[in-house]
N, CA and C of each residue as an Amber inpcrd file, in Angstrom:
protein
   660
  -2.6380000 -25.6820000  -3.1800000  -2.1790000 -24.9150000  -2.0330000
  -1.1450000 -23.8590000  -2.4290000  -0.5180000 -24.2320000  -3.6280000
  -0.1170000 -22.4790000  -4.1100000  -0.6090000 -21.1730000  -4.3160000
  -1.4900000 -21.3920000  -4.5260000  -2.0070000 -19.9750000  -4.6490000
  -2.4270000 -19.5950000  -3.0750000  -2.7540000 -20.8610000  -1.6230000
  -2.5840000 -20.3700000  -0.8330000  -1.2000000 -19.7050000  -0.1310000
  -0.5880000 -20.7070000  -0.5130000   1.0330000 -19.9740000  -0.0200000
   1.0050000 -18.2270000  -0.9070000   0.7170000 -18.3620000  -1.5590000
   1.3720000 -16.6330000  -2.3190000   0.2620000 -16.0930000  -1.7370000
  -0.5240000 -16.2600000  -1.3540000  -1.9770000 -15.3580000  -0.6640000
  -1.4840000 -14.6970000   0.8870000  -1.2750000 -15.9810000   1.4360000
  -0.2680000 -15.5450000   2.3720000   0.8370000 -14.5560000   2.0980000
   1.6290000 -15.0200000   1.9140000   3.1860000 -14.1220000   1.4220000
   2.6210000 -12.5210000   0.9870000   1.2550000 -12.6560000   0.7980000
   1.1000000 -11.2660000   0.0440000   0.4740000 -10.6880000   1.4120000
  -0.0500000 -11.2470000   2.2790000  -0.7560000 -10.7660000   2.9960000
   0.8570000  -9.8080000   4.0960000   1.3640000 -11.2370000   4.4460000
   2.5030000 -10.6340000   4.7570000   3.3810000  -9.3590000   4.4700000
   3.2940000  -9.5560000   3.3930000   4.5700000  -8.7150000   2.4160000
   3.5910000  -7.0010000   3.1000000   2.1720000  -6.9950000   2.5060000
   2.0710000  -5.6180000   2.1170000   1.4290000  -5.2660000   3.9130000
   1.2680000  -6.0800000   4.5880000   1.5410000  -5.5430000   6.1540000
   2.3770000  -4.8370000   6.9530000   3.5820000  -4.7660000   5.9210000
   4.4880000  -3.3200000   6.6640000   3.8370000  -2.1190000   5.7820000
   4.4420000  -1.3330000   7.0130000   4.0770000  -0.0280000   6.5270000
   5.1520000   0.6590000   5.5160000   4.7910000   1.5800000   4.6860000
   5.9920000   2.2880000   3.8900000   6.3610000   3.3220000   4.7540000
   7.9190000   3.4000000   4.5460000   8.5070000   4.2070000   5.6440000
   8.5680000   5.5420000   5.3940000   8.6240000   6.1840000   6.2770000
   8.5750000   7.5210000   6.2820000   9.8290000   8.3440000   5.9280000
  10.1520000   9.5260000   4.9800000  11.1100000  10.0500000   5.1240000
  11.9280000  11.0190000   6.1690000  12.2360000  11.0030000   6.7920000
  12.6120000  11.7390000   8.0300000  13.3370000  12.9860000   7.9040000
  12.6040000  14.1170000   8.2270000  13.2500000  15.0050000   7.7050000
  13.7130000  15.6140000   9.2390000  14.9330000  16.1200000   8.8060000
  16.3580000  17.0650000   9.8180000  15.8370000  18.1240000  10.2660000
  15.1030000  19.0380000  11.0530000  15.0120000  20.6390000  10.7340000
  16.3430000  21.1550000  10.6330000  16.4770000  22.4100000   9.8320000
  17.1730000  23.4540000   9.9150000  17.8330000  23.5580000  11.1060000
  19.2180000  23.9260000  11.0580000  20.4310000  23.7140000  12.4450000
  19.3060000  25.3420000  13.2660000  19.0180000  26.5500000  12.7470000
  18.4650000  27.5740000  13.0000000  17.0310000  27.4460000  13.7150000
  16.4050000  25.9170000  13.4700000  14.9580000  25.7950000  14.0550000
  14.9200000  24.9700000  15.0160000  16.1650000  24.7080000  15.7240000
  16.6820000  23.7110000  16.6020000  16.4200000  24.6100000  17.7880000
  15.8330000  24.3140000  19.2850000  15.5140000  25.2430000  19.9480000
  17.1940000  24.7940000  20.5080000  17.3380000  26.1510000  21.2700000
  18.6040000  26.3670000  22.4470000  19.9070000  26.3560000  21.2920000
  19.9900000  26.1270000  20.0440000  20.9580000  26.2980000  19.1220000
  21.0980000  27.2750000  18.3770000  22.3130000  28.7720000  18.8810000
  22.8180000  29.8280000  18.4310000  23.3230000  29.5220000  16.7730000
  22.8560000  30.5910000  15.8310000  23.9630000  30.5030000  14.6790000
  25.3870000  30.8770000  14.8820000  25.9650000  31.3970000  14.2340000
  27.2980000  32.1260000  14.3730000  27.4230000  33.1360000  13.8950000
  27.9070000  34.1310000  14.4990000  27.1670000  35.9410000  14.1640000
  28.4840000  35.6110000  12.8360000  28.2750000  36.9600000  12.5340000
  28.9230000  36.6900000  11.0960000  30.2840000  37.1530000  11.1700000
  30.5840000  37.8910000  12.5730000  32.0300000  37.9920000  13.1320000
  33.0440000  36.9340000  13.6390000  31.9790000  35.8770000  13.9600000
  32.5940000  34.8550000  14.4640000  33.6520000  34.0770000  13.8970000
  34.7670000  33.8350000  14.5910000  35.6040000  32.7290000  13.6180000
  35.2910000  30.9890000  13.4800000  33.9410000  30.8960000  13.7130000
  33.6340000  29.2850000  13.5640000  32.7770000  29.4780000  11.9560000
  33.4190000  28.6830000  11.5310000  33.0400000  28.3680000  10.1050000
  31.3530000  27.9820000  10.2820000  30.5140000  28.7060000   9.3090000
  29.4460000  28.4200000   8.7070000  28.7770000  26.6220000   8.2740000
  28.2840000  26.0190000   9.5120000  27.5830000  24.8500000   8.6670000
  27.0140000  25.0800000   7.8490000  27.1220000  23.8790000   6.6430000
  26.4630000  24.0060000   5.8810000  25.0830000  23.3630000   5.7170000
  24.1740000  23.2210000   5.3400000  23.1990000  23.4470000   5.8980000
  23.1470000  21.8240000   4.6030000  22.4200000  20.3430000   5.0360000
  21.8190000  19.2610000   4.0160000  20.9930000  19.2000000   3.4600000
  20.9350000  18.9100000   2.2920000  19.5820000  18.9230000   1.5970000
  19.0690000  17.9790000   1.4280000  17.5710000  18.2900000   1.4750000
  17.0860000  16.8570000   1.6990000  16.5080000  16.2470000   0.2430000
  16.2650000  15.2060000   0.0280000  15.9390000  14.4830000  -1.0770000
  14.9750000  15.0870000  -1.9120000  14.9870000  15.6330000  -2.8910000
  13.2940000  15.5430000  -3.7780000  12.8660000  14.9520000  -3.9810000
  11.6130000  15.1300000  -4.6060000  10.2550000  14.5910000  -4.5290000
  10.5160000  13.2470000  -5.2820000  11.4220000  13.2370000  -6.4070000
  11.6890000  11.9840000  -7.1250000  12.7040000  10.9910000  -6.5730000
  14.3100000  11.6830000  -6.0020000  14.8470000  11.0600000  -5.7860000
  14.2490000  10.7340000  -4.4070000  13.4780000  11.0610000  -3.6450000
  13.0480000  10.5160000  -2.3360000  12.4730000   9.7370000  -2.2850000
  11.3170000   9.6220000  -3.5790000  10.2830000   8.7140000  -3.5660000
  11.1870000   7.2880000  -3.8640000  12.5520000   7.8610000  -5.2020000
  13.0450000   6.8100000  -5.6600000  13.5170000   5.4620000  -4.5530000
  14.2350000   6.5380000  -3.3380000  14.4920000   5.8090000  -2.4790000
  14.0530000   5.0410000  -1.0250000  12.6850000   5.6260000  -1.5520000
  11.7460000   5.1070000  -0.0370000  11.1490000   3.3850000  -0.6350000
  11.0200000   3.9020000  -2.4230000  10.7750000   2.4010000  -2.7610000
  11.5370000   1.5450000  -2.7320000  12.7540000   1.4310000  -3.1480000
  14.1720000   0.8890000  -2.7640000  13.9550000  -0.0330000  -1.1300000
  13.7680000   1.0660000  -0.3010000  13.8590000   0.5940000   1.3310000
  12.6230000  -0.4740000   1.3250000  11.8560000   0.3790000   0.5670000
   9.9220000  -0.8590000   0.6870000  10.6130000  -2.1590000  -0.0240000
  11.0620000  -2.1720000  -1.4180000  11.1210000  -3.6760000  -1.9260000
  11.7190000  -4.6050000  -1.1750000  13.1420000  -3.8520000  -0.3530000
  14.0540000  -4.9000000   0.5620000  13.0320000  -4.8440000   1.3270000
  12.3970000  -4.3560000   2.7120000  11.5250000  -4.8140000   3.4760000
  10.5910000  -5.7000000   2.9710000   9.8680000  -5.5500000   1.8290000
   8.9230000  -6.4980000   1.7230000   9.1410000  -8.3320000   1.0690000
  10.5400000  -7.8990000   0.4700000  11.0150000  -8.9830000   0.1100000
  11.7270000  -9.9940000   1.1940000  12.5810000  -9.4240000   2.3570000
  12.7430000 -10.0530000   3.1560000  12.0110000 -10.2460000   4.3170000
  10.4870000  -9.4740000   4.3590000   9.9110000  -9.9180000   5.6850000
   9.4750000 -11.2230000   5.9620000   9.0790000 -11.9190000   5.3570000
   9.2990000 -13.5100000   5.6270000  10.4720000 -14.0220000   6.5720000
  11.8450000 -13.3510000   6.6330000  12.7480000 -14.0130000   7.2540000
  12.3010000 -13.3380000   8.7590000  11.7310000 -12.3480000   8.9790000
  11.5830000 -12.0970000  10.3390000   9.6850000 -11.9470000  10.8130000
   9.3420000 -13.2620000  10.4910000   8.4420000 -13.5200000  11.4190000
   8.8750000 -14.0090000  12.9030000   7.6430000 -13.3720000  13.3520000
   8.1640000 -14.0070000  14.9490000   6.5540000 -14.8690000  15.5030000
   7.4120000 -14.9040000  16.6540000   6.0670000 -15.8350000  17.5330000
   4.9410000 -14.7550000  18.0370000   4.7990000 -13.5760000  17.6750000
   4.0200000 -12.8050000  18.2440000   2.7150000 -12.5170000  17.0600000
   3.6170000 -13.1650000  15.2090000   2.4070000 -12.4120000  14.0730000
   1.7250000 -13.7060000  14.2680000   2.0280000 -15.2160000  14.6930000
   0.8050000 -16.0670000  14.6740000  -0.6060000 -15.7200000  15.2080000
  -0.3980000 -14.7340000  15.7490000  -2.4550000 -14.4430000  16.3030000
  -3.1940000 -13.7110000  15.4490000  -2.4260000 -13.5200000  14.1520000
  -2.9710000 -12.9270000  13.0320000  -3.0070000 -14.2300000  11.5160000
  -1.6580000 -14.6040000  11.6940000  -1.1880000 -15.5310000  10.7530000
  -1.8070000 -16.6060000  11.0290000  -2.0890000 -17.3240000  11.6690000
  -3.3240000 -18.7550000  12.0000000  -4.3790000 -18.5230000  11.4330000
  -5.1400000 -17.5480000  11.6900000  -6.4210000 -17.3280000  11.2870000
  -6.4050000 -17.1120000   9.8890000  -5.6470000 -16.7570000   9.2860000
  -5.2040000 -16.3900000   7.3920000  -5.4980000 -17.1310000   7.4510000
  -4.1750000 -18.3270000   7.4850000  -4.3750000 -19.6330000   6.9140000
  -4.9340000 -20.2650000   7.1600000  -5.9820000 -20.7440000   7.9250000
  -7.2270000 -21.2380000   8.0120000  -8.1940000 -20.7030000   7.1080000
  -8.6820000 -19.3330000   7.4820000  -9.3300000 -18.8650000   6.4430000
  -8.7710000 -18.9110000   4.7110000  -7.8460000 -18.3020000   4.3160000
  -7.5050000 -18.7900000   2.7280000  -7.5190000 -20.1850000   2.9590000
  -7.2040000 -21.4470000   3.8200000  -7.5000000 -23.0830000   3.2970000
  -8.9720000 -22.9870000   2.7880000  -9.4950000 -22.7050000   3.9350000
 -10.7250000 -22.6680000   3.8620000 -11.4960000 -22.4430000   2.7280000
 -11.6020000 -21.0460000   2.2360000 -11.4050000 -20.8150000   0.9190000
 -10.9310000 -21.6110000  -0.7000000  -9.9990000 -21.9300000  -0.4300000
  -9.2390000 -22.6960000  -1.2040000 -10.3050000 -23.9320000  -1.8000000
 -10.7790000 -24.4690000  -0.2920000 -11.4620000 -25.8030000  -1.2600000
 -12.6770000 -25.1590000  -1.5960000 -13.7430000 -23.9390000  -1.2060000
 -14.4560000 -24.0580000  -1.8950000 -14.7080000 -22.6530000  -3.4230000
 -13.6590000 -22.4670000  -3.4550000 -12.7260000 -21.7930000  -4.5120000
 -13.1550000 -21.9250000  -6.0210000 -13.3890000 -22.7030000  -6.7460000
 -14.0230000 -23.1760000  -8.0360000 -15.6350000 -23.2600000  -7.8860000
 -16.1970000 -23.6030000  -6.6860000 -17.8230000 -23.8510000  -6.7160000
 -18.1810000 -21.8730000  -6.7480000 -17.4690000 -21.2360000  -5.4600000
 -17.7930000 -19.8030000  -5.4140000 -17.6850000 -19.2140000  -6.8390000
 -16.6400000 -19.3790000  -7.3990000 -16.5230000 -19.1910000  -9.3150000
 -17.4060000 -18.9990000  -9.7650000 -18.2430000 -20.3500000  -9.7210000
 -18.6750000 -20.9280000 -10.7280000 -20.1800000 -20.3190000 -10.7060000
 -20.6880000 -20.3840000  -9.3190000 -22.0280000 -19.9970000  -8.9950000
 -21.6460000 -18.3510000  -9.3190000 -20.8760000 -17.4200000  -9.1170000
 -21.2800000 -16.4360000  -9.7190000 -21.2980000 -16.1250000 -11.2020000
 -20.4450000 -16.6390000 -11.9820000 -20.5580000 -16.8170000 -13.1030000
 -21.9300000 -17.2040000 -13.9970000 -22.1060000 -17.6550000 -12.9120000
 -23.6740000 -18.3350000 -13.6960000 -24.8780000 -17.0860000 -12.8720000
 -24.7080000 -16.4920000 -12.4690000 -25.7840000 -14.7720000 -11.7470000
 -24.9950000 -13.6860000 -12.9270000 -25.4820000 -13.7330000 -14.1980000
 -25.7220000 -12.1630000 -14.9630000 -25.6010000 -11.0390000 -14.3530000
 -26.2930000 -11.5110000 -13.0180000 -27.1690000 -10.1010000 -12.3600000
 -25.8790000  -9.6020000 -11.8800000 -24.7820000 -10.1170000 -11.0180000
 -23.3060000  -9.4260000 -10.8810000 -22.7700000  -8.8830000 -11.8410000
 -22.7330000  -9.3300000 -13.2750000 -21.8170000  -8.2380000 -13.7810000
 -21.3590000  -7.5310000 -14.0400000 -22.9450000  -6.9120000 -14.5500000
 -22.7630000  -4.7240000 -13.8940000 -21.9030000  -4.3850000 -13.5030000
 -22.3870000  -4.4900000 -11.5680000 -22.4040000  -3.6730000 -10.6890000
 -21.0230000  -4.5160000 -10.7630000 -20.6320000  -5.3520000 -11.0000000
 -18.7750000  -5.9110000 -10.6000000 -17.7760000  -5.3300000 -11.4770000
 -18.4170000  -5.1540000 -12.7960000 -17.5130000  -4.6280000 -13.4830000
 -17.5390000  -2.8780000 -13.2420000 -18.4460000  -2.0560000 -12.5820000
 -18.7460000  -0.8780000 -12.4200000 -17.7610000  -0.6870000 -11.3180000
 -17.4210000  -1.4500000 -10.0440000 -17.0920000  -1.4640000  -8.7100000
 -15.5500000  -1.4600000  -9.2770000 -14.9310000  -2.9280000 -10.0610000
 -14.1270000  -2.8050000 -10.5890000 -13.2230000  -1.6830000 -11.5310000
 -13.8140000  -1.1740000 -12.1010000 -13.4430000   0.1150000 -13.2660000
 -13.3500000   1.5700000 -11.5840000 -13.8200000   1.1090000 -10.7280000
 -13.9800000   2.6710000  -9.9790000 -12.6180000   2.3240000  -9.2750000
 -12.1600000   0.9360000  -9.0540000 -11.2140000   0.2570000  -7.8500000
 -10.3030000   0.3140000  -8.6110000 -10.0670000   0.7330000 -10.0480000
  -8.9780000   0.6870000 -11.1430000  -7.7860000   2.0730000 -11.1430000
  -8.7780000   2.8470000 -10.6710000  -8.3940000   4.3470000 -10.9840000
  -8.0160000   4.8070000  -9.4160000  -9.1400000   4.8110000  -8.1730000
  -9.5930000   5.4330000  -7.2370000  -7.9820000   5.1030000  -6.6020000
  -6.9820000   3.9870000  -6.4390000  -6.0990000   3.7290000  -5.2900000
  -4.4590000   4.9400000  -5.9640000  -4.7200000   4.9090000  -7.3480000
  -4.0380000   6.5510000  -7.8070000  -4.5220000   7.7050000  -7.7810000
  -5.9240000   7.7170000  -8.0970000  -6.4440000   9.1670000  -7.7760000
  -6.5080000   9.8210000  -6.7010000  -7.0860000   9.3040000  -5.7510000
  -7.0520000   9.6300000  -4.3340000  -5.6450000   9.9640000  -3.6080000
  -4.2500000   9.3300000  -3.8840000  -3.5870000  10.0180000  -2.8890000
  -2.4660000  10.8130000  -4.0420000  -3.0320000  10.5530000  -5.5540000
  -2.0360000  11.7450000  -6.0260000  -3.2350000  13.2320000  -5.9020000
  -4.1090000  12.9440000  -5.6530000  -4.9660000  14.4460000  -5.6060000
  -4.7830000  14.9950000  -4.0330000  -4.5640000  13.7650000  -2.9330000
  -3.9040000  14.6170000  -2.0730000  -3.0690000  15.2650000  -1.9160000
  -1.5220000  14.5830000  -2.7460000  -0.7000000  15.1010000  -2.7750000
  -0.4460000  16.4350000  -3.5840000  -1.0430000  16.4160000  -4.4580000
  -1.3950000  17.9280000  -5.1830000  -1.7160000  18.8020000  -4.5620000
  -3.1210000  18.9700000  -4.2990000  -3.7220000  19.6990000  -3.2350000
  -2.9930000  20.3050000  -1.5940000  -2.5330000  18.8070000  -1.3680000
  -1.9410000  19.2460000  -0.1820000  -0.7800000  20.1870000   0.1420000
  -0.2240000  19.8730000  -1.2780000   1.2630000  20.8390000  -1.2750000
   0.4930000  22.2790000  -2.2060000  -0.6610000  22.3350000  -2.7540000
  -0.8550000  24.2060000  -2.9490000  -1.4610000  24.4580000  -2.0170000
  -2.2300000  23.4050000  -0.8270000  -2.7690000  24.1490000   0.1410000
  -1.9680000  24.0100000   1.7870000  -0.5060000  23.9090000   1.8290000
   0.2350000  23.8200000   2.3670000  -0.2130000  23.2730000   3.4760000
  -0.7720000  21.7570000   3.3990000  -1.3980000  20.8310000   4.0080000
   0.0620000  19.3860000   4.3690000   0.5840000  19.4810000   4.8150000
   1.7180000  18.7060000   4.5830000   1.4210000  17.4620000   5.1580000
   0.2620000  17.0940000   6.0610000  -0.4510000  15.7350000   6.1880000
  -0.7670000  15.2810000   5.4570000  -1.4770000  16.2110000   4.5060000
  -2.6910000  15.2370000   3.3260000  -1.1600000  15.0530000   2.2150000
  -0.7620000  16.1660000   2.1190000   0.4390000  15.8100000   1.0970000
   1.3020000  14.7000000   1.5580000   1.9660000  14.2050000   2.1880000
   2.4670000  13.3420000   3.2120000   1.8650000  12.0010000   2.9990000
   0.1010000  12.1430000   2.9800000  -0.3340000  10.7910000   2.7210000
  -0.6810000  10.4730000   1.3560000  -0.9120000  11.9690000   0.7890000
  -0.5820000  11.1690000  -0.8720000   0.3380000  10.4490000  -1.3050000
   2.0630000  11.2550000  -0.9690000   2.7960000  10.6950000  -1.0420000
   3.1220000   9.3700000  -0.7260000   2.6080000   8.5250000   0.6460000
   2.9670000   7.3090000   0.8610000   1.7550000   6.5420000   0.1830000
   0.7180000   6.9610000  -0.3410000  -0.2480000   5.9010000  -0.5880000
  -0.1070000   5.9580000  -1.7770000   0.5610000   6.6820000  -2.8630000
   1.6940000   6.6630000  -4.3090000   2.5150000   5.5490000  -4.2710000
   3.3240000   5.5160000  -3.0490000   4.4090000   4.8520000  -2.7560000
   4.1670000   3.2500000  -2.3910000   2.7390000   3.4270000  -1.9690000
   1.7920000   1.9520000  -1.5700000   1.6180000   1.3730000  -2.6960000
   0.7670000   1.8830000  -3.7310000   0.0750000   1.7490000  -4.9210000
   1.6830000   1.3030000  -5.7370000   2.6340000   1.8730000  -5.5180000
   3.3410000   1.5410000  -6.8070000   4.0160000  -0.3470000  -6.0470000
   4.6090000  -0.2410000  -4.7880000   4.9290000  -1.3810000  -4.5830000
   4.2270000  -2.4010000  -4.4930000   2.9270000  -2.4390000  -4.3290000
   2.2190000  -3.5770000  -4.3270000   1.6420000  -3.7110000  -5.5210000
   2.0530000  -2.8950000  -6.6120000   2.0700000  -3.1980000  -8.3310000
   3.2080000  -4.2930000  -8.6220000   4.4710000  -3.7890000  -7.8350000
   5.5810000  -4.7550000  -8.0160000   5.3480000  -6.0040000  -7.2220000
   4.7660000  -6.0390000  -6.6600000   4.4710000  -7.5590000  -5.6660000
   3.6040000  -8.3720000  -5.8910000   2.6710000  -7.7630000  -6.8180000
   1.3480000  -8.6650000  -7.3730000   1.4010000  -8.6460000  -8.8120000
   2.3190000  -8.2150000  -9.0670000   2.8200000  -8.7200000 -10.8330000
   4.0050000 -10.1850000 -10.3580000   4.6070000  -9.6930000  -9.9670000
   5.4140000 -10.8960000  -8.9270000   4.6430000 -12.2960000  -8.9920000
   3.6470000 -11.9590000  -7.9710000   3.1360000 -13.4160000  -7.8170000
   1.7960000 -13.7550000  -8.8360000   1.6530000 -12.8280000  -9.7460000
   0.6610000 -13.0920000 -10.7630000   1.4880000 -14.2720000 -11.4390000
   2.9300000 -14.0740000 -12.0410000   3.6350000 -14.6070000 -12.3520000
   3.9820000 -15.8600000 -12.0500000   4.0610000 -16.4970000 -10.3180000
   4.5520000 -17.1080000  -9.6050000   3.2750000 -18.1510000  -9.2670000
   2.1360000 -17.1600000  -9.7410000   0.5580000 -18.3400000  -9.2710000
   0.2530000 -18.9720000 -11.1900000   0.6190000 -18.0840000 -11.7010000
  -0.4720000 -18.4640000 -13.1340000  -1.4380000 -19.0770000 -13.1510000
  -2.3910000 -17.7550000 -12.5890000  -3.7080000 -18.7690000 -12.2140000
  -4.5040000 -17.8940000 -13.5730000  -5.2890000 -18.9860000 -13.9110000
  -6.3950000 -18.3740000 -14.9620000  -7.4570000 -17.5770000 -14.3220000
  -7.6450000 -16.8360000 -15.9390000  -8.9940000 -15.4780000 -15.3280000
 -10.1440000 -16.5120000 -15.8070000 -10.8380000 -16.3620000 -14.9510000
 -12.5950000 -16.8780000 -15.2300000 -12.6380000 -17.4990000 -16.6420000
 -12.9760000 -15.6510000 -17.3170000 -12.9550000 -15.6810000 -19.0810000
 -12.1260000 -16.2710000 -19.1260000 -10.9600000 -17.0580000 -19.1230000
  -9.6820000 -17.3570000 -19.9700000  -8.8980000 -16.7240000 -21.0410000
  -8.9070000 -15.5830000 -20.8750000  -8.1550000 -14.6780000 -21.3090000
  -6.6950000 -14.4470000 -21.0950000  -6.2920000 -14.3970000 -19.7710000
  -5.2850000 -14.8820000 -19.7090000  -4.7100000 -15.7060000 -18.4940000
  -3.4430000 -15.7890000 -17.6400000  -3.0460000 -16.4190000 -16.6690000
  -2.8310000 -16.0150000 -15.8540000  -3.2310000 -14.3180000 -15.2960000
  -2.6710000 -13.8140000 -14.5520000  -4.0880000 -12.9880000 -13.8830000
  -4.3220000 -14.1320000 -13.2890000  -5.8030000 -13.9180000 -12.7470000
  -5.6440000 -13.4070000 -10.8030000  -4.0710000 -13.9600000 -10.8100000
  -4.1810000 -14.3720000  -8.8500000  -2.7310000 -13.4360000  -8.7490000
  -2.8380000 -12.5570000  -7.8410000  -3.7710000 -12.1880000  -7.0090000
  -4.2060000 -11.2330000  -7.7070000  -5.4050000 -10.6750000  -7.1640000
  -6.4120000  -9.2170000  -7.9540000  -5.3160000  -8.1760000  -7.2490000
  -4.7060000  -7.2860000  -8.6920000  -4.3010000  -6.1790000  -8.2160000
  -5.0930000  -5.5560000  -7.8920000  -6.3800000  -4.9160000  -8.3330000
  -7.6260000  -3.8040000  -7.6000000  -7.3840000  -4.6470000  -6.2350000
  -7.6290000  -5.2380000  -5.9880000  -7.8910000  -5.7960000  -4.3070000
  -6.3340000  -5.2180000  -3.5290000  -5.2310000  -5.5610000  -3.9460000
  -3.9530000  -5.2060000  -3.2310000  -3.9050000  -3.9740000  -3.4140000
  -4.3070000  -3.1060000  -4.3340000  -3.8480000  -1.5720000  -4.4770000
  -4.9920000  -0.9650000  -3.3610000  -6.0180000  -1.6400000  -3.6860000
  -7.1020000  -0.6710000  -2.6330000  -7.1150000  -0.9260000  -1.3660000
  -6.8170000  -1.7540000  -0.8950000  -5.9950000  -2.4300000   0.5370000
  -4.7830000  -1.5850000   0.5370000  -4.1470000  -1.4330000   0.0530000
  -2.4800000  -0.7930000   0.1670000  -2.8630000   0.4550000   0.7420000
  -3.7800000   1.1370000  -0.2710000  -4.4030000   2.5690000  -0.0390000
  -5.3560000   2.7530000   1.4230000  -5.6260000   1.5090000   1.6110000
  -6.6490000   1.6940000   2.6720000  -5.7530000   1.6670000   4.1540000
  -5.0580000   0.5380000   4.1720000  -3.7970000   0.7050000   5.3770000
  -3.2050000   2.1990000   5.5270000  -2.8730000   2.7690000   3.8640000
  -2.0030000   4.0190000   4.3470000  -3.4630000   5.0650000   4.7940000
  -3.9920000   5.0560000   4.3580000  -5.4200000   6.2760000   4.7030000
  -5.9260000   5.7400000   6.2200000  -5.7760000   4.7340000   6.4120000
  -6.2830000   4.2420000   8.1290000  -5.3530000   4.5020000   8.9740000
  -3.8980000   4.3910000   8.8310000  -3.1310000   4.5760000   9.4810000
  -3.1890000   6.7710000  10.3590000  -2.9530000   7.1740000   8.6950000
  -2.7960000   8.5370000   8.9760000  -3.6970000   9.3550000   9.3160000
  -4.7770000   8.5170000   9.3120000  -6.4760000   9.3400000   9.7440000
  -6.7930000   8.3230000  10.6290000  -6.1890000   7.8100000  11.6010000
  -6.9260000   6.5850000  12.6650000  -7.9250000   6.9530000  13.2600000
  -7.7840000   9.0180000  13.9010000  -8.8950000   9.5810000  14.0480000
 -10.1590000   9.7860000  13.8760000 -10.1410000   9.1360000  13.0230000
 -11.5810000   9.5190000  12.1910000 -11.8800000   8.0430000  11.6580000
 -12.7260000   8.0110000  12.1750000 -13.6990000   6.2450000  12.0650000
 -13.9430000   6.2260000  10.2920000 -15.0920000   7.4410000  10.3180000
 -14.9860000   7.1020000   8.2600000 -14.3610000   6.8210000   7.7680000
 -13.0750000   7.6890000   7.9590000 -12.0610000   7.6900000   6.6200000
 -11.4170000   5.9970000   7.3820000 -11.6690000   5.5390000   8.5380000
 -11.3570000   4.3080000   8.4040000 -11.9860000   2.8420000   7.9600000
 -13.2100000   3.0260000   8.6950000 -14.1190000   2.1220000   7.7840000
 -14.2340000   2.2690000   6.4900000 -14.6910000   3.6030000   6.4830000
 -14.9600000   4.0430000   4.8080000 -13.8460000   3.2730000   3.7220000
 -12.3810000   3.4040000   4.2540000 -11.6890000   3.3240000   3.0870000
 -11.3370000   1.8970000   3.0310000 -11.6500000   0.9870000   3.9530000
 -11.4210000  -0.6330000   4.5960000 -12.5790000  -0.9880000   3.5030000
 -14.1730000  -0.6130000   3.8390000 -14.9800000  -0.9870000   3.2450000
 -15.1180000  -0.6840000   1.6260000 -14.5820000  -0.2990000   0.9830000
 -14.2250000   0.1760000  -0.3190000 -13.7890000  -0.8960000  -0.8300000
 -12.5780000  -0.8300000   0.2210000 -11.4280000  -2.2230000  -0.5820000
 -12.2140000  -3.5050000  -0.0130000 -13.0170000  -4.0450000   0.8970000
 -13.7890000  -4.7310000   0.9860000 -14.3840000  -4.9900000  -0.3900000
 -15.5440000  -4.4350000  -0.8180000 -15.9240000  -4.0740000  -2.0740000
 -15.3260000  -3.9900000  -3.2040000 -14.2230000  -3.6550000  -3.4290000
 -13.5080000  -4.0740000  -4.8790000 -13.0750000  -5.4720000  -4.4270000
 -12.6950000  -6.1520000  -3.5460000 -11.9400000  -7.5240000  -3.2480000
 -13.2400000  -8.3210000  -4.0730000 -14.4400000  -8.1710000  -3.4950000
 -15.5970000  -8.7310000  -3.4230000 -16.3220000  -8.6570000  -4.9650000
């Protein structure tokens, strides 16, 4: 039942969202707010700057690790209509956990297409929102840039959270290669990516199924 407890905890953990940086406008883009002519005797605000791209990111992860590390202390009575059904389902799971193994292990015919699905689920949860973020900032797209940025910011913390409990499960890989089989980072990064791409495109059914069913598919 450890590896159900950290299955949980993970499910938990990467269910908040990464927070947004909030940016100030300009005192000048403030509607109904005069500057000060340059005769005036009221001193010149000075105008804040806002974080760059590094130190911002530095500190949005900062805010993600404390949130995700302490969200456990603030469950309430309202996440059980989500949280029951986990844990039923991962028990569930759990016992028949070694037979599911085992029977695919023994089908050739998966390995291909698992290791093909895998190698695409390796790359795709960085490529995808640092090429938004590229793109978005030469094509002065500040949504798509916006969601590169947080699904960067996804991808890197749920690197730190599933090295965490890789650590904390030492569960063996199939091959026996090594111990750090549980949980599948491809599965948490492409989930991470898929929450932030569903969230910011809710509009659009594809990019929501589409990117759910992906990470479906690398989990799988």
């Amino acid at each position: 039942m450890r590896n159900v407890s950290a299955t949980i905890f993970a499910i938990v953990c990467l269910s908040l969202s990464a927070p947004l940086m909030a940016q100030s406008p300009a005192i000048g883009q403030i509607p109904g707010v005069a500057l000060p002519s340059a005769t005036s005797d009221i001193a010149p605000i000075e105008k804040s700057k806002s974080p760059g791209l590094v130190s911002g990111f530095a500190l949005d992860f900062l805010d993600d690790q404390k949130a995700i590390w302490t969200s456990p202390l603030h469950i309430s009575g309202g996440d059980a209509k989500w949280l029951a059904p986990t844990v039923v389902g991962e028990g569930t799971l759990a016992i028949f956990d070694h037979r599911i193994s085992n029977t695919a292990k023994a089908n050739p015919s998966l390995t291909g297409p698992s290791n093909a699905i895998s190698d695409v689920g390796l790359i795709t949860p960085w490529a995808v929102p640092g090429t938004m973020l590229l793109f978005g900032s030469i094509k002065h797209d500040d949504h798509a840039a916006e969601t590169g940025r947080l699904g960067l910011e996804a991808a890197v913390d749920s690197e730190v959270v599933m090295q965490v409990l890789k650590l904390a499960t030492s569960r063996m890989r199939p091959n026996g290669s090594d111990s750090m089989s549980f949980p599948s980072g491809h599965s948490m990064e492409a989930f991470a990516l898929a929450a932030v791409l569903s969230k910011e495109y809710h509009d659009k059914p594809l990019v929501v199924w589409g990117s759910y069913g992906f990470a479906a598919a690398i989990g799988l």
